[in-house]
N, C-alpha and C positions, 0 to 999 in steps of 0.2 A: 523398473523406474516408472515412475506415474508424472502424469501431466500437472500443472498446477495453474492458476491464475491468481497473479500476487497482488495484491488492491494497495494502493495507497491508504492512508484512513481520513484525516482530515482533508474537507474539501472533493472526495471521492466517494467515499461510504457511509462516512457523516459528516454534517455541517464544518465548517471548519469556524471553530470556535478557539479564539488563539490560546494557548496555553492551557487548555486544560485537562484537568484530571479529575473532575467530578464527575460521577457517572450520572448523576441526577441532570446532568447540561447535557447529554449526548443527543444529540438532533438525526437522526437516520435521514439518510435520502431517501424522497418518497419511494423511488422505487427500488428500494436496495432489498429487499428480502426477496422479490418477484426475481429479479438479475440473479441473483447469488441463487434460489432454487434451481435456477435452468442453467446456469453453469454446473452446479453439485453433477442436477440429472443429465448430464453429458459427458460425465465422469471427471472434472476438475476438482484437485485440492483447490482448497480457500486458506490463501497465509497470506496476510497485513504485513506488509513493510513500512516502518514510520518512521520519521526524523523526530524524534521527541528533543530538541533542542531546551526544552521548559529544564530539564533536568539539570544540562550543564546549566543554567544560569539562575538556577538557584528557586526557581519558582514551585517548584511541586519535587520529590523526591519518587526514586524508583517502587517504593510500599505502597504511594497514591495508584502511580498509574498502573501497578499492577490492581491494584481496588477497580479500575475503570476498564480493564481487559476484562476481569472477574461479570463485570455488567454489562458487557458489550456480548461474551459466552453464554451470559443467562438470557438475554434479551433473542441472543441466533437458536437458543434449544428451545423457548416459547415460541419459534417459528418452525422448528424442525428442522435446522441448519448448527455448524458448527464450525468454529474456527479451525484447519489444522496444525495452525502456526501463528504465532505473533512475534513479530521479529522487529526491535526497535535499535533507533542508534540513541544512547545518551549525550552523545558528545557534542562540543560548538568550539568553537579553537579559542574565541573569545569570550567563554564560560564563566562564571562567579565561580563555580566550583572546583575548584584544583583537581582533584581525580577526573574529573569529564571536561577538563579545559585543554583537549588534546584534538591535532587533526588526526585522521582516522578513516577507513575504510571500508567501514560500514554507512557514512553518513553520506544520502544519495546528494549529487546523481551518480555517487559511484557505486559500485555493483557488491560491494561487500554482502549488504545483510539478504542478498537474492543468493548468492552462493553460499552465503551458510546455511539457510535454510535450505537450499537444494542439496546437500550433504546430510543433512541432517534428518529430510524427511524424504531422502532417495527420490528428485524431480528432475525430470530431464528436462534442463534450460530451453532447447531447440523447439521444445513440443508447449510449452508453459509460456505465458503471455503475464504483459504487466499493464495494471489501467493506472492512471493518477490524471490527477487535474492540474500536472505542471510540467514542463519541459525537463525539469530534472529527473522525474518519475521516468520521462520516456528514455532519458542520457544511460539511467541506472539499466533497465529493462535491455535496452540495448546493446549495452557492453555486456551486460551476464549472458546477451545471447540468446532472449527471447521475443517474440513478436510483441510489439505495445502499441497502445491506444492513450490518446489524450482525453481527456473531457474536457470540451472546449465549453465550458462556464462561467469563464470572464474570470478566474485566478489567477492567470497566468498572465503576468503583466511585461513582461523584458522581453520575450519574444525574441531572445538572441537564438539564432538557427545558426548548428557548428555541427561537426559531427557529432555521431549517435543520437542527435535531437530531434529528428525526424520518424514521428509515429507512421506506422501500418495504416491509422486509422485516427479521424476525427474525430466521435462521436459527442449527440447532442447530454447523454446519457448516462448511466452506468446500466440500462436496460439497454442502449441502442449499444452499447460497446460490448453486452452480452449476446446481441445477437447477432451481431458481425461477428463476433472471437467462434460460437457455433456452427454459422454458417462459411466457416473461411474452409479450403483444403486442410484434410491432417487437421482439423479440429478431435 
């Protein structure tokens, strides 16, 4: 079983630009290739958990944002990095789209799409951290049983604190929350 660090995408790893699925729109955070080399070289997988909610409601279809994974893989190997997962929810309960117009247990903050990638790409939860720039990021990370970090960026607007809502870790970052996740114990 191998460690992992599950990233958020929007708002975490790149800009968070609503709905989209253009790869040509993808905005990196400045410091996201530096974060993600020194998590790799501390032995972390790299798997993206996203709420792609654009799907259910009809805005972009699952061919797009598979085109926008496809750009986001080419852009991590011109850095010498590589996804080992991208794990999305399509669903919204209030969907346009009747097939993804369901609740569901992948779409965070529940722990769905952290456990099936951790199945899937053999991660021990205990040992594996989750970063996002929202409470629900930390609710999902939590309940699957892994240590989480917030980015405290100014997204995170409800600030409703309940259980599993409470990060390990503030960070200003997704560098400062790479180098906390390093230097914690059992990193």
């Amino acid at each position: 079983m191998k460690k992992a660090v599950f990233l958020d995408k929007d708002g975490t790893l790149v800009a968070d630009v609503p709905y989209n699925a253009d790869p040509a729109k993808v905005q990196w955070m400045p410091d996201a290739m530096d974060a993600l080399q020194l998590l790799r070289a501390h032995g972390y997988a790299l798997v993206v958990v996203s709420n792609q909610s654009g799907i259910a409601r009809g805005y972009f279809d699952e061919q797009q944002l598979q085109a926008l994974i496809a750009g986001m893989q080419s852009r991590l190997q011109y850095n010498g990095l590589h996804l080992d997962g991208f794990y999305y929810c399509p669903h919204h309960p209030e969907g346009a789209v009747e097939d993804y117009a369901i609740a569901c247990r992948c779409r965070k903050p529940l722990p769905g799409l952290l456990e099936l990638a951790a199945r899937e790409l053999h991660i021990c939860l205990p040992q594996s951290w989750m970063i996002g720039d929202i409470l629900n990021d930390v609710e999902a990370g939590n309940r699957a049983g892994c240590r989480t970090v917030l980015i405290d960026n100014g997204n995170e607007t409800e600030w409703i604190m309940a259980d599993y809502r409470t990060p390990a870790y503030y960070a200003q970052s997704l560098a400062d929350a790479a180098g906390y996740i390093i230097s914690s114990p059992t990193s």
